[in-house]
N, C-alpha and C positions, 0 to 999 in steps of 0.2 A: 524205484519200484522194488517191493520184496519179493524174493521168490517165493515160491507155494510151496517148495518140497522143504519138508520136515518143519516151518514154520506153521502152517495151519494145523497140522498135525501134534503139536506139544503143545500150541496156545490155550489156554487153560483160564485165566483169568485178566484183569484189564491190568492188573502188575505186569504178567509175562509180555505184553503187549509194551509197557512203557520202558521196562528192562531194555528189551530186544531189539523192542522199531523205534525207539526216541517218540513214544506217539504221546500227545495231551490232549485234556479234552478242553475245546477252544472256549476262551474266558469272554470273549466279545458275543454280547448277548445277540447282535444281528449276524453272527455266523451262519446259523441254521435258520433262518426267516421263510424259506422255501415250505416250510407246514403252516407257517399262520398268516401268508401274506399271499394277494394275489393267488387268490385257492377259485377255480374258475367255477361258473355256478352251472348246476346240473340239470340237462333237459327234462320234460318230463318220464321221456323214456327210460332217460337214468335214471331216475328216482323210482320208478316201478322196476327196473330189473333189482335197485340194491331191496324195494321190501319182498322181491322172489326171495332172491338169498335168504334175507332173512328169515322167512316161513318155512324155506328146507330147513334151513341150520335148524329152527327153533322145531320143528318136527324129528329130525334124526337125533338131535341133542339130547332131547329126556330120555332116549334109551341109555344114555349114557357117555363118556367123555369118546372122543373122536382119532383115530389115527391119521397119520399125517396123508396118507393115501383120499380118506374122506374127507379130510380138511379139503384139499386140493380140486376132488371132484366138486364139493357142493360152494366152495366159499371164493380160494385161491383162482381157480378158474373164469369163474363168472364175472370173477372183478376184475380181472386182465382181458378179457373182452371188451365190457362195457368202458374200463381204460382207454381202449384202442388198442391195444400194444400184440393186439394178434393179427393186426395188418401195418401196411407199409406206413410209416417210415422206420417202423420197429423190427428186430429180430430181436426173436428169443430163442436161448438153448438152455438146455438142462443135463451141466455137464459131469454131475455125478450126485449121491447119497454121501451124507457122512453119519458115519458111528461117534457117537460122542461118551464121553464118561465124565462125570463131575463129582468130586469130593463134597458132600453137604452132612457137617457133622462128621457122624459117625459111620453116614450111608453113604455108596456109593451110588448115586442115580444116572441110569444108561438111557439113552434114547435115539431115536432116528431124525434126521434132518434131511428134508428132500430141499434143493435148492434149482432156482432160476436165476439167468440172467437175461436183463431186456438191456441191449444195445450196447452190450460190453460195461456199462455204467451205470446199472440197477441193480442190485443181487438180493435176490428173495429169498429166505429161509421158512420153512416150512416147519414148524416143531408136533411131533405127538405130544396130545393133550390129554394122555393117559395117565392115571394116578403115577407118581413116581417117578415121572419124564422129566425132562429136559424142563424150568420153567421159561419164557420166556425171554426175561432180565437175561438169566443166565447164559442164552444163548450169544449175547453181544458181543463178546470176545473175539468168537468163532466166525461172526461174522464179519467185523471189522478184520481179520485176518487174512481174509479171504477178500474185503477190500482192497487189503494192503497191497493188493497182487494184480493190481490194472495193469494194462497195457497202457493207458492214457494218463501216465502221473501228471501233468499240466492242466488238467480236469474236473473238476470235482464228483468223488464218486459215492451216490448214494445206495440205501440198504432200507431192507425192511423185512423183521421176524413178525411170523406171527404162530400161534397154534389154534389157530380157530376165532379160540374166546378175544382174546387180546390179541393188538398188533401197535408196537414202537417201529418209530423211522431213523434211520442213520446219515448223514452228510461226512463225509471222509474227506481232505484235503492232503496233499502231498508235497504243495509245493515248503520249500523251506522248511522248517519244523511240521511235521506232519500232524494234523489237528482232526478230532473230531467231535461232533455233538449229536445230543440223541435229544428225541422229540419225548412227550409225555405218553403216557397209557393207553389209545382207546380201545371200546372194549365193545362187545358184540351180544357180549350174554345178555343184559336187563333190556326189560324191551322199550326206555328208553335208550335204544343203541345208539351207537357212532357211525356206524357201518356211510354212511354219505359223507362222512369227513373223511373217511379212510379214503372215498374215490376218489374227492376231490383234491387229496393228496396227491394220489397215483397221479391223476391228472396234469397234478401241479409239476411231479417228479419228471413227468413223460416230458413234458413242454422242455423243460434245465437239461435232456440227453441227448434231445434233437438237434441242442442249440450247437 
């Protein structure tokens, strides 16, 4: 297990990350199969709460790009509900904000990151989806860093950023060489969305934390 202090805080990019923790990203294509296999199918009730979501998002959105606060009320929230993960057998805490800064080019881009954790072994990043934020991609570092720092290294422990528009999945392993893989893009803006593969993710995550 790595500790948090002063690791999560300099990690900066997936170098610092390979430097420091001996971390790679796993070369066996069924490492991360947890996003495209046995993805559970959604009731109808879930499938009407994710086109809510999406009719807020797609309403508050054209006013313009979203802070991580509203990301959370209208999007982050509603999908950890209909997940399950705000009743038993889950807990969740939300054990701090982080300040981030990233070198791109010649700019520095600063942004807010609100984060959860569901059952010790989920951790959720929340990014502002304000011009000049944090993107996405870039937040992975920051979050597998903060993986790196289970209490359950015998475990597998998974992640997931998102800012609204987009959201990638993370699988962290510990044992022996510590490994990780990241899943593809989906995305929430066009209105053919993703936003039911994202549950059926959650879904899929929740079932792998319980176990």
């Amino acid at each position: 297990m790595v500790s948090s202090v002063g690791i999560t805080d300099t990690i900066k990019s997936l170098s610092d990350l390979q430097t420091r923790c001996n971390l790679h990203q796993a070369e066996d294509e069924n490492f991360f199969n947890e996003w495209l296999t046995d993805l559970p199918q959604l009731s109808p009730q879930e499938q009407a709460g994710v086109t809510r979501i999406k009719q807020r998002y797609d309403y508050h959105r054209v006013d313009g790009l979203l802070l991580e606060g509203t990301i959370n009320l209208l999007v982050v929230s509603p999908l950890l509900e209909l997940a399950g993960f705000l009743d038993s057998p889950y807990r969740i805490r939300s054990p701090y904000g982080i300040n981030l800064e990233i070198e791109e080019l010649e700019e520095i881009i600063r942004g807010f990151i609100d984060t959860l954790v569901v059952q010790e072994k989920l951790w959720i990043f929340v990014v502002e989806s304000k011009r000049n934020s944090i993107p996405v991609a870039a937040a992975i570092p920051q979050l597998l860093a903060y993986m790196l720092t289970t209490s359950q290294p015998d475990k597998p422990v998974f992640g997931m950023v998102t800012n609204g528009d987009e959201f990638i999945f993370l699988k962290l392993t510990l044992t022996d060489t510590p490994k990780y893989d990241v899943s593809r893009t989906f995305s929430l803006f066009p209105r053919r969305h993703e936003l039911a593969e994202v549950l059926q993710i959650l879904k899929r995550l929740g079932q792998a934390v319980v176990v």
